[in-house]
N, C-alpha and C positions, 0 to 999 in steps of 0.2 A: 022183164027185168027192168028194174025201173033205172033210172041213170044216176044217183049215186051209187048202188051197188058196183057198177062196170068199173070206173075211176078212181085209182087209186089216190089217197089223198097228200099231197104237198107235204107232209110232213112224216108220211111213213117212207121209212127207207125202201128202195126196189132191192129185190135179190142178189144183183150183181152189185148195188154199193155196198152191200153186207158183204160180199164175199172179198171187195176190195180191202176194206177196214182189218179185216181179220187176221190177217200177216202182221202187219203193222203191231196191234192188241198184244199179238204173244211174242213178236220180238222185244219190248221194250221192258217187264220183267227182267233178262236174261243181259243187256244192258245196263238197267241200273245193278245188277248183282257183281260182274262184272268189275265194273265204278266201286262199288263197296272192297270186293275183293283186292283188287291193286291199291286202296289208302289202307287197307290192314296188312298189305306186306310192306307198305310206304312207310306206317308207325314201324312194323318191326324190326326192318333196316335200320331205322333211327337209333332205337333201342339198343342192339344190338353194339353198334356205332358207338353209340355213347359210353357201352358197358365195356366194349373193347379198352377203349381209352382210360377210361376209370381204373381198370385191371392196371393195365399198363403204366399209368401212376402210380398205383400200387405197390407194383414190384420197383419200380427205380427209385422208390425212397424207402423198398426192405432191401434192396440193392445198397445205396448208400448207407443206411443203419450200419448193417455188414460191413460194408470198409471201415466206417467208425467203428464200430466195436474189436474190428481185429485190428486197426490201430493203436487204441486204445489199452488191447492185451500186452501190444510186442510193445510199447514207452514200459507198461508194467512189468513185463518180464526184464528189460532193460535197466530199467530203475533197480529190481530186485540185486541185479546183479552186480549194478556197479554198487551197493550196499555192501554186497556180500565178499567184495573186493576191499572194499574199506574199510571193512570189520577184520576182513585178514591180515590187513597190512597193518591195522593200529596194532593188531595183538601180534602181529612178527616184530612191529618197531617197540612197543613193552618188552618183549625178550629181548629184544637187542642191549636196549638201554637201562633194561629195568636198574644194571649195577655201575650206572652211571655217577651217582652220589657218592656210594660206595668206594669208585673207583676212584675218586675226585681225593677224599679225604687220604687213600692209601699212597697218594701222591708224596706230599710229605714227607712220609716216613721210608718211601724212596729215596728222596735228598739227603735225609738225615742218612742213613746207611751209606748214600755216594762220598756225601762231605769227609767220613767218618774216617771210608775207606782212604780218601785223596789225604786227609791226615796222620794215618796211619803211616802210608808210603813214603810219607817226608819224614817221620820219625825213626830212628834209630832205634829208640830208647824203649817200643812199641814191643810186644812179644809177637810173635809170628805166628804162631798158634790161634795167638787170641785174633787176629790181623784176618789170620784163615779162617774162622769163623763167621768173625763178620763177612768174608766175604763169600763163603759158602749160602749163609742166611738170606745174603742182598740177592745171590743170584735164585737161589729157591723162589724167592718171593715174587723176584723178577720173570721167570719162566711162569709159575701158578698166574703170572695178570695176563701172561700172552695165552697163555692157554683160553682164556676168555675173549681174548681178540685186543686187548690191550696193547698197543705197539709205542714204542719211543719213535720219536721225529727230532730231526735237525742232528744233522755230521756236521762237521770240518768239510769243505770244500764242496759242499752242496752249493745250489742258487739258490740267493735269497727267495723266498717265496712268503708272500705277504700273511694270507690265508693260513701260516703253519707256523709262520716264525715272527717274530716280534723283536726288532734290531735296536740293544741296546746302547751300542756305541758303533763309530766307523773308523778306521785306522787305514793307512796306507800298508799297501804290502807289495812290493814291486814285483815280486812272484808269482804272485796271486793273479789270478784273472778279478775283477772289478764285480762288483753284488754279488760276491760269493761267500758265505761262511768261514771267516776266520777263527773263532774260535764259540762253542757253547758255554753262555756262562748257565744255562738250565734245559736241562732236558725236558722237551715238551712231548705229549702223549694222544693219539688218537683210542674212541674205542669204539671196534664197527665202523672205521671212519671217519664219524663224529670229532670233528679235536677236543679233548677234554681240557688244552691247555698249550699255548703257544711256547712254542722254544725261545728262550731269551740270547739272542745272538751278538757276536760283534762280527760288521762285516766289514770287506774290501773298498775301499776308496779312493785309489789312486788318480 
């Protein structure tokens, strides 16, 4: 055998550095897979993460919608109502007053039937018949305004009351208690309340 054959040569590996190597070879595969594997759960965490949060904006501005919108119903249904309160009361206060004009003008021919009567009672000469007529008529006519809520205002020895009565003259009266109703020179009238027309008075001024 000649003596290169015997000699292994410097650059082939021996057996046992082969066998060293070889652990090595097929762990590092299984390593880098590894490494791959944990940054694809490291994106999917992220993901994940991010889609949570996304979501979660989501709902708290369909959250917030929702309060606005149901605020939004209950002003409308509010509104609705106080409308439907206002349309009531216009049209109760039309019936109220609708015969307020009406009632204005039939004023008058109140007075005239008062005067008529107060002339009649000073006269003598007046037939009595005729006297009870007119005043059967005054009071007819006078009952049919109260039946609509028509009321006379201002007595004798009422207190002045500014809002109802309208003081023509003032006189001393030592009797008398002081702002008080001495005599009506006109009967004034509410109706529903409303004054249709102030009492013309003379009152106490001592």
């Amino acid at each position: 055998m000649s003596t290169n054959e015997s000699k292994p040569t410097a650059e082939q590996p021996t057996t046992e550095q082969t066998d060293e190597l070889a652990p090595e070879t097929v762990e590092n595969p299984n390593a880098a897979e590894a490494a791959e594997q944990h940054d694809v759960e490291n994106d999917t965490g992220e993901a994940l993460n991010d889609r949570v949060a996304e979501l979660e904006l989501a709902l708290e501005k369909a959250e917030r919608g929702h309060a606005d919108a149901n605020e939004r119903a209950v002003r409308a249904v509010a509104e609705m109502e106080n409308v439907r309160r206002r349309a009531s009361a216009d049209v109760e206060k039309a019936h109220k007053f609708a015969l307020e004009k009406f009632a204005q003008d039939l004023l008058t021919t109140l007075d005239n039937f008062e005067r008529a009567l107060t002339v009649a009672e000073q006269s003598e000469a007046v037939d009595k018949a005729f006297v009870e007529g007119i005043e059967l008529t005054y009071k007819g006519l006078l009952n049919t305004m109260q039946r609509f809520d028509v009321q006379p205002v201002g007595a004798e020895g009422e207190v002045f009351n500014p809002e109802l009565h309208q003081a023509m003259s003032m006189q001393a009266a030592p009797d008398r208690e002081n702002n008080t109703i001495l005599a009506v020179l006109q009967k004034g009238y509410t109706l529903n309340g409303r004054l249709l027309r102030p009492a013309m008075v003379m009152i106490v001024k001592n």
